[in-house]
GUKEMI-289842 format. One record per residue (C-alpha): x, y, z; residue in three letters. Coordinates in steps of 0.02 Angstrom, whole numbers, padded with zeros to 5 digits, always signed. Layout:
<atoms>
XYZALA
...
</atoms>
This chain:
<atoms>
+00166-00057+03004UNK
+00127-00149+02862UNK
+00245-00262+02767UNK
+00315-00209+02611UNK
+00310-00316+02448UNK
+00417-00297+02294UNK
+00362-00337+02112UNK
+00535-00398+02067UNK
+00480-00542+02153UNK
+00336-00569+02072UNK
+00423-00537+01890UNK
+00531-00678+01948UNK
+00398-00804+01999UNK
+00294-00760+01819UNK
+00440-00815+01736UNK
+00467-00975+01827UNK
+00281-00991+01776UNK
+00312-00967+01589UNK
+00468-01097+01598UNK
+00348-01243+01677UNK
+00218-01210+01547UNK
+00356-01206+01393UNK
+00436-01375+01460UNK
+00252-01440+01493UNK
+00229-01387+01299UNK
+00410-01462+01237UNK
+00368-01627+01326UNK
+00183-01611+01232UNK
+00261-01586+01058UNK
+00355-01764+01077UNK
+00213-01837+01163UNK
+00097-01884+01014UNK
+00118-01941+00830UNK
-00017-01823+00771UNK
+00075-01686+00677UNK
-00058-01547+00716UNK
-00036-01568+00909UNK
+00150-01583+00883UNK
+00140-01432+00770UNK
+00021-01337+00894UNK
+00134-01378+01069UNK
+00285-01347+00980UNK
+00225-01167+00937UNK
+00154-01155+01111UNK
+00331-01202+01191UNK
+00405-01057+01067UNK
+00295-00931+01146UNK
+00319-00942+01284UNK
+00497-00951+01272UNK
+00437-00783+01194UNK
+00342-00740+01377UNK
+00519-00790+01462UNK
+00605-00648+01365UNK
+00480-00549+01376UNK
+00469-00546+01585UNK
+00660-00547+01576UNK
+00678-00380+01492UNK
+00517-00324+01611UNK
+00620-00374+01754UNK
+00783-00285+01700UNK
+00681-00129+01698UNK
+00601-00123+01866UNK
+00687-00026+01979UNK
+00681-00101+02163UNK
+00506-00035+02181UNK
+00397-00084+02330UNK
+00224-00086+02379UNK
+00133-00034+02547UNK
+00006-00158+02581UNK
-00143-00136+02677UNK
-00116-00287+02797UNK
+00026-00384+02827UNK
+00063-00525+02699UNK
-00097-00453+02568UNK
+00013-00458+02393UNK
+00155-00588+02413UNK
+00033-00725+02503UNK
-00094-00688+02360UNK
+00035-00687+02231UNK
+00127-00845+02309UNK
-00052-00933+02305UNK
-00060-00911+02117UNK
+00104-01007+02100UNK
+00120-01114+02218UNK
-00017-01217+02164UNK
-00049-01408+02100UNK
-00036-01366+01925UNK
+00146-01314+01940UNK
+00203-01426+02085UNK
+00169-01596+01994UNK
+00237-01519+01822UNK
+00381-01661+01814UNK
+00435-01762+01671UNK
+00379-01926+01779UNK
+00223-01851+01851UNK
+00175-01785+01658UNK
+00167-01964+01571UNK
+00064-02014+01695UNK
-00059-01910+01720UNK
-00084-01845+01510UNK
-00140-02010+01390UNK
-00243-01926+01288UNK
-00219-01782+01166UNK
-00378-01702+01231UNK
-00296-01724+01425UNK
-00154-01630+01338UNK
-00264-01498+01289UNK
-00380-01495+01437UNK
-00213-01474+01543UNK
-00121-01312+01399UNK
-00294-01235+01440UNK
-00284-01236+01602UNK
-00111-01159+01599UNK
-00171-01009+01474UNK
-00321-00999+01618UNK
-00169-00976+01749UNK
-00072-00871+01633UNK
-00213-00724+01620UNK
-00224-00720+01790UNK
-00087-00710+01857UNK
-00030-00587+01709UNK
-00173-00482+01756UNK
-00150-00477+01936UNK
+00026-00423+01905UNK
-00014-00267+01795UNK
-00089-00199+01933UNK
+00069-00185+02020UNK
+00196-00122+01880UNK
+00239+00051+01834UNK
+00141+00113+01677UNK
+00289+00090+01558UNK
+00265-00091+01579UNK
+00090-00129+01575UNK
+00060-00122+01390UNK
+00195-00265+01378UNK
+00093-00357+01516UNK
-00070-00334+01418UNK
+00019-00400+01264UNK
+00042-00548+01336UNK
-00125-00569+01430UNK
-00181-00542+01253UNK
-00078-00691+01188UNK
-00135-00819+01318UNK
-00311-00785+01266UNK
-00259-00815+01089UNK
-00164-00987+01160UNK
-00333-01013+01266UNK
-00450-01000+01118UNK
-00349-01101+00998UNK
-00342-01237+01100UNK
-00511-01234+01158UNK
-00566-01252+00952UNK
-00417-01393+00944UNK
-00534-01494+01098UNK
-00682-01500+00996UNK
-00593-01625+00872UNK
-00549-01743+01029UNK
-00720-01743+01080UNK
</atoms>
């Protein structure tokens, strides 16, 4: 028998994602003097904030559905993997001025984040009822936005 897995769960862990990568964009917007990266993490930090409501009213909706899996442990160990991961773990105040000195490190690290983002968004559409899946693509669709605008933001640092 295999083990069941629920998507509530995962609902919850996106949003934990979304708050780490809105306080990693707050703490960006006060990090530097340059008004265009302040600007640019600021709006970052409102969207997701955005994402947060988003999942939250994604999360009210789900009924208490659950998935079979085809071997014991498939979806919550691959969907535990894709937050519990360094990116997220270090994602502290103290651990954040030390490791970002640079406004291109501060980019370099929001991309990596809008990288994470699409992923995990998209693995998670696979697993919601149809009603919810344009909302999920909606936001996939953002974090490409976020992804390409601060890929062409790099290129100044460069």
């Amino acid at each position: 028998m295999s083990n069941i897995f629920n998507v509530a769960e995962v609902v919850d862990m996106g949003i934990e994602k979304e708050k780490k990568r809105r306080d990693f964009y707050a703490l960006t917007a006060e990090q530097f003097d340059d008004e265009e990266l302040k600007e640019l993490f600021g709006n970052l930090r409102d969207w997701e904030q955005e994402h947060i409501d988003k999942f939250t009213r994604i999360r009210s909706d789900l009924k208490q559905k659950e998935i079979p899996e085809r071997y014991s442990g498939e979806l919550a160990g691959y969907m535990e993997a894709l937050v519990d991961d360094k990116l997220y773990k270090e994602l502290t105040p103290d651990a954040y001025t030390k490791e970002i000195s640079s406004p291109r490190e501060a980019i370099e690290r929001g991309m990596e984040f809008e990288k994470d983002a699409i992923l995990f968004f998209s693995e998670l559409m696979k697993n919601v009822e149809n009603g919810n899946k344009s909302t999920i693509q909606t936001l996939i669709d953002e974090e490409k936005k976020h992804l390409l605008y601060l890929r062409q933001l790099r290129s100044k640092y460069e």
